[in-house]
N, C-alpha and C positions, 0 to 999 in steps of 0.2 A: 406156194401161194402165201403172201403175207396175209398179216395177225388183221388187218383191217380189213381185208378183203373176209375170211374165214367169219370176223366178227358180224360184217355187214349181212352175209349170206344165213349166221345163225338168227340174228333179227328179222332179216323177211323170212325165214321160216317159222320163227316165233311169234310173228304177226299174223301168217297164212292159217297158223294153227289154231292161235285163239278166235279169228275171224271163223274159221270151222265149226270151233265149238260153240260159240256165241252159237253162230247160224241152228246148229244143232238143237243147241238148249229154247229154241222159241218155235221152229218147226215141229220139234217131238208133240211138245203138249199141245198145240195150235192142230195135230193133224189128231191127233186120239179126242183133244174135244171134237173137231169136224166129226169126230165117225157118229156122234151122236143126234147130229143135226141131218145127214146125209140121208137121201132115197133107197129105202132098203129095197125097193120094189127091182134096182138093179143089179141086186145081187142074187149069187146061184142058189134058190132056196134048197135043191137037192143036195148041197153040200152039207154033210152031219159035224157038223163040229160042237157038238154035247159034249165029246168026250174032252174038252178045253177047260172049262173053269177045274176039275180036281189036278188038271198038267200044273193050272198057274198055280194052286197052291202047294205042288210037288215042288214047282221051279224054285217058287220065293223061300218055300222051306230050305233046300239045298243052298238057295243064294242067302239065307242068315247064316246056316253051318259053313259055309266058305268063308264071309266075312269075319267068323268067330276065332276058325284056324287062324285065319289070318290077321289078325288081331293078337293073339296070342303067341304067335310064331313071330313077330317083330317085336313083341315083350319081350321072347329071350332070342332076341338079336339073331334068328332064323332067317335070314332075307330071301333064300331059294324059298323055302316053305312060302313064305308073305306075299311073296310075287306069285307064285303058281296060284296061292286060295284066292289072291285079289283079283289075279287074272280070271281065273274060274268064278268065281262072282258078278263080273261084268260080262261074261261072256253069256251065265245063265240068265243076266237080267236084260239082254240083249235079244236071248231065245223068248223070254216072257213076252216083250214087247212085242215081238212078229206077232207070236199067237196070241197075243190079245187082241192086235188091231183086226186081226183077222176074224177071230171070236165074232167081233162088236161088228164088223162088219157084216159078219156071212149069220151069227145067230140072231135069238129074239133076245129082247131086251128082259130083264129079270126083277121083277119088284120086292123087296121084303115087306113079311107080309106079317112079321111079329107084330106085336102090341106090350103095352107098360115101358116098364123101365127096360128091358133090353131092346127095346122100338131106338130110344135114346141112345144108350152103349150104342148100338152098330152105325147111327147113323154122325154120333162123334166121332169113332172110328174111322167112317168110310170117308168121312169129313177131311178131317188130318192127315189120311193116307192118301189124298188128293193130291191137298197142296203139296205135303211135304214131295209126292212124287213128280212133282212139277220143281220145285225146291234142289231135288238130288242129282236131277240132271245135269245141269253143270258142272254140280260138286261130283261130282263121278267122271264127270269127262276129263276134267281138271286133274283130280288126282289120280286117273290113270295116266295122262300125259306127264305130269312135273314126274311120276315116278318112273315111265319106261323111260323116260330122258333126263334119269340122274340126277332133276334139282330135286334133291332130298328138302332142302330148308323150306322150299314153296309147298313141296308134295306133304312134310310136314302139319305145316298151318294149317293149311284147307283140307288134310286127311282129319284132323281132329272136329271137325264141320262134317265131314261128308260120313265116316263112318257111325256115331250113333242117327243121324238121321236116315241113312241107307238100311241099317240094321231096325229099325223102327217102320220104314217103307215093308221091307221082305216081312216080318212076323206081320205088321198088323196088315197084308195081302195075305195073310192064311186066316190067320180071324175075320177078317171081311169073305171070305170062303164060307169059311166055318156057319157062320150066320146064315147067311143065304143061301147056302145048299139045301135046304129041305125046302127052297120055293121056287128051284130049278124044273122047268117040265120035265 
């Protein structure tokens, strides 16, 4: 196969891919806001899914210690270590995602019901851990692409984006827990 044929073939695949993710990065946060607007009346109310908000904050906890190893692990040029914690970080914030949409689906919805100044703390928090979780979706998609397919200089760039704001996503999904668990039925 010549060098232009090989090149042309890695371009429509380089195209197929960001076209992917594009699509990915606008569906995700477009279907989790739907779940808020959506008729609960059509979902299974005998399904128990209580035991869901302490998973998500189990998940986000393990998916900051993954990102931390792995962080750490390509500081001293570890790259098996880096790829397995990075892998395992997206795959656990992958598991998050099911069981939330499913959460918001199938439970009731949960008010915080503090007062004063932590009324403010949780809902600056819950604020931030929004956007930025609308924010990290690409930059997660992106950086686990540029890296399973070797362009180090892309995966680079946008790993220095995507990891402190990922690692700010996962902790401040367990303090956004944290808060609101005591006004869980």
């Amino acid at each position: 196969m010549s060098t232009v044929k090989v090149n042309n073939a890695n371009a429509a695949r380089e195209r197929r891919m960001m076209f992917l993710i594009a699509t990915l990065s606008i569906l995700i946060p477009v279907a989790v806001a739907a779940l808020f607007f959506l008729d609960k009346s059509v979902a299974d109310a005998s399904v128990d899914v209580s035991f869901q908000p302490p998973l998500h904050a189990i998940l986000n906890s393990l998916t900051a210690i993954a990102l931390i190893v792995g962080y750490y692990s390509i500081k001293r040029n570890n790259i098996k270590v880096h790829r397995a914690s990075m892998l395992t970080a997206f795959g656990l914030s992958a598991i998050f995602l099911v069981s939330y949409v499913t959460y918001h689906f199938l439970g009731e919805r949960t008010i915080y019901g503090g007062e004063g100044a932590l009324k403010y703390i949780y809902y600056f928090v819950l604020l931030t851990h929004i956007v930025l979780a609308v924010v990290i979706v690409p930059l997660v998609l992106l950086s686990v692409y540029f890296g399973i397919t070797n362009q180090l200089s892309r995966h680079r760039r946008i790993s220095r984006w995507t990891f402190p704001i990922w690692l700010y996503v996962a902790i401040s999904g367990v303090l956004v827990y944290l808060l609101i668990s005591p006004y869980y039925n």
